[in-house]
C-alpha positions in Angstrom: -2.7 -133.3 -138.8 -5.9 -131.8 -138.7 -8.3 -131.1 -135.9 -11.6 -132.9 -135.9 -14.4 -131.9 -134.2 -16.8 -134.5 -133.4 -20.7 -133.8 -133.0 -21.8 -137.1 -132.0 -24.2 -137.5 -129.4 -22.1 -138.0 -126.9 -20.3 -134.7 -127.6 -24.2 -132.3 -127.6 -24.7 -134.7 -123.7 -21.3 -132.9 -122.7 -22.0 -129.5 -124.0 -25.5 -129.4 -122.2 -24.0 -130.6 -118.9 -21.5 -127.8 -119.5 -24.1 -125.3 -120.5 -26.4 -126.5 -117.3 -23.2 -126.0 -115.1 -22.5 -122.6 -116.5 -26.2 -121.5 -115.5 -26.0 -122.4 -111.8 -22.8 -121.4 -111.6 -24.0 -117.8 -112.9 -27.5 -117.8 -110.8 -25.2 -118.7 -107.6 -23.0 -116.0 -107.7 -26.2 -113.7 -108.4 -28.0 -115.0 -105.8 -25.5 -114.2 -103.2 -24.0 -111.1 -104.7 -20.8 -112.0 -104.5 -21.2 -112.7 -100.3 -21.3 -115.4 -98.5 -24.7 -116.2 -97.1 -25.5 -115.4 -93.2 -29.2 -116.5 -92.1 -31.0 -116.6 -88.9 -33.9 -119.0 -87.9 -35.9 -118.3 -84.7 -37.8 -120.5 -83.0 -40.3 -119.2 -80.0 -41.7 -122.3 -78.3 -44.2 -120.6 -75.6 -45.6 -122.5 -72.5 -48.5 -121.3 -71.1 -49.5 -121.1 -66.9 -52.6 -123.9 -68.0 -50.1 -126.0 -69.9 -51.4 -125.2 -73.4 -47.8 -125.0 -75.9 -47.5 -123.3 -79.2 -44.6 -123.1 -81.3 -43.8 -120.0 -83.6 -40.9 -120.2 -86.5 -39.3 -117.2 -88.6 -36.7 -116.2 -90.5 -34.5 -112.5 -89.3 -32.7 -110.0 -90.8 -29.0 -109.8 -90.3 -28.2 -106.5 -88.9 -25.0 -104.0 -90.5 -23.3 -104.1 -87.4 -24.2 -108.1 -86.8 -22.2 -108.5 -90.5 -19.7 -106.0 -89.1 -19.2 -107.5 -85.5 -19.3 -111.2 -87.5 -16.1 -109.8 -89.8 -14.2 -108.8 -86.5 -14.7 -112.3 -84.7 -13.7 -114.0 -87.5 -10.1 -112.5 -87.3 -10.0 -111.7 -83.6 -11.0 -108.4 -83.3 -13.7 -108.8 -81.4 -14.4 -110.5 -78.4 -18.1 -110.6 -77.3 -20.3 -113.2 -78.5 -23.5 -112.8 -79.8 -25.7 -114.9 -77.0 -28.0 -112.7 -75.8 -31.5 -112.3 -76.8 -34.0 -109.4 -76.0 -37.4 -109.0 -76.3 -39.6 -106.2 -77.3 -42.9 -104.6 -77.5 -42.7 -102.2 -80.4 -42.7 -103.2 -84.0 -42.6 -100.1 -85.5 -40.7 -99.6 -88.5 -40.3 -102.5 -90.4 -36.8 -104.0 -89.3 -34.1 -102.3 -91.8 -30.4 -103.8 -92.0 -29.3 -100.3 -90.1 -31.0 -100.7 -86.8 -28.9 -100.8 -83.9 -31.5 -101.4 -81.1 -34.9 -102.9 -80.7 -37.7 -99.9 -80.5 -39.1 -100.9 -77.1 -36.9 -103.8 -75.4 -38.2 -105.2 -72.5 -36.5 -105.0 -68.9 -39.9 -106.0 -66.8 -42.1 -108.8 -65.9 -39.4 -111.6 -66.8 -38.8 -110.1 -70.1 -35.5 -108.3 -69.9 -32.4 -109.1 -72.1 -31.1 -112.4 -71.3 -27.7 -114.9 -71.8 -26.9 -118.4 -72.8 -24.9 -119.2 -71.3 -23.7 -122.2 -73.2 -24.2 -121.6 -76.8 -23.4 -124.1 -79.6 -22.2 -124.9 -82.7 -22.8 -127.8 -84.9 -20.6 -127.5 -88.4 -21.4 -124.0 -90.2 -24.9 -123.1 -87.4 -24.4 -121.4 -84.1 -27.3 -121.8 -81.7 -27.8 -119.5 -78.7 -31.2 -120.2 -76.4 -32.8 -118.7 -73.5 -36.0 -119.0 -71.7 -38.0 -116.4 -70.3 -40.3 -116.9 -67.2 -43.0 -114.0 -67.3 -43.9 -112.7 -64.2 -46.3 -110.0 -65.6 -48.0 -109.0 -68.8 -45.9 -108.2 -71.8 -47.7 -108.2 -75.2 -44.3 -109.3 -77.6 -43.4 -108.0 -81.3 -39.9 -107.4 -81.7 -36.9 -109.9 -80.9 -33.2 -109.0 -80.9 -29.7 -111.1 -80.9 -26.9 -109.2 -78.7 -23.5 -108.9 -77.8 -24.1 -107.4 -74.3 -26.3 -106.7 -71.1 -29.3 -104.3 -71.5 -27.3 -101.5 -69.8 -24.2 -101.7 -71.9 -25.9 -101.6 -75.5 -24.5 -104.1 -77.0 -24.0 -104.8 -81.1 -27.4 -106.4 -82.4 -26.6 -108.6 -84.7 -30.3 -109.3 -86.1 -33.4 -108.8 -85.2 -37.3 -109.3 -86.6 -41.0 -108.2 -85.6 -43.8 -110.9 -85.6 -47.4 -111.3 -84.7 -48.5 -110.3 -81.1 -47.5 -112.7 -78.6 -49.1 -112.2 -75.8 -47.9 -113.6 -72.3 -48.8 -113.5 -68.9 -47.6 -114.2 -65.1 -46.7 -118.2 -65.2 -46.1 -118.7 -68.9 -42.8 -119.2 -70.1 -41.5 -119.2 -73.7 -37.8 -120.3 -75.0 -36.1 -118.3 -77.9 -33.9 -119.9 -80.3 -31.7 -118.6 -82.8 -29.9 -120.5 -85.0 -27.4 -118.3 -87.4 -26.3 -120.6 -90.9 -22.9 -119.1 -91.8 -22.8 -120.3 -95.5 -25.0 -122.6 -97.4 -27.8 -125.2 -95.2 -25.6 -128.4 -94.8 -29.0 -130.1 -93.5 
């Protein structure tokens, strides 16, 4: 019996599914480079002494020793969270993947490394918040996501620069830092 191949419409509808099904499969994979995607969202929501809000939104980059520390809590290895944020007021270099501290972190004027101390998790995001309440000047630049107290280093697992922010005695401004393990489920 021989073999027929067919050509009907039907037949091209299935081969351009599978050819569009090939292509996103291929861009996928190139996209993430053969890793699974980690991504970090802050939010700075700042309250001013007069009452006057602003809200700030940005993306970070995900640090080595963040992807490294990330590895080791996934199998146990590690055992300190990554819940608290630091401030900083030097954005100088750019932020590169190696960086292990910010350039000019904060420890004054209701600035200085702080804990959540109940961070969440909703499906594949982790969440960890903090507000600060300035009790001095502090012009802002640099932000950083920790394992540890200012005094005993910590691992940073990500960090970014950003636009002045400029607060004062009175204002306060909560930090939020959502980390997507994975693709956006929202």
């Amino acid at each position: 019996m021989q073999r027929r191949t067919v050509t009907g419409p039907i037949d091209k509808g299935i081969a351009l599914v599978r050819s569009i099904a090939d292509q996103l499969n291929q861009h996928m994979f190139r996209s993430f480079s053969g890793r699974v995607p980690l991504r970090g969202d802050i939010t700075f929501e700042i309250t001013r002494a007069d009452g006057t809000h602003e809200v700030r939104r940005m993306r970070n980059l995900i640090m080595d020793a963040g992807e490294d520390e990330a590895a080791k809590l996934l199998v146990g290895l590690a055992a300190s969270p990554f819940d608290y944020i630091a401030l900083g007021t030097d954005n100088d270099p750019t932020p590169d993947d190696e960086q292990t501290t910010l350039n000019a972190e904060s420890t004054t004027n209701g600035g200085g490394r702080a804990q959540d101390g109940s961070p969440e998790t909703s499906g594949n995001v982790a969440t960890v918040a903090v507000t600060f309440n300035f009790t001095g000047a502090l012009a802002l630049v640099e932000v950083g996501l920790f394992n540890d107290t200012y005094g005993n280093g910590g691992d940073m697992f990500s960090r970014q620069i950003f636009d002045v922010i400029n607060v004062k005695d009175g204002d306060a401004m909560t930090v939020t830092w959502s980390i997507t393990l994975g693709v956006s489920r929202a």
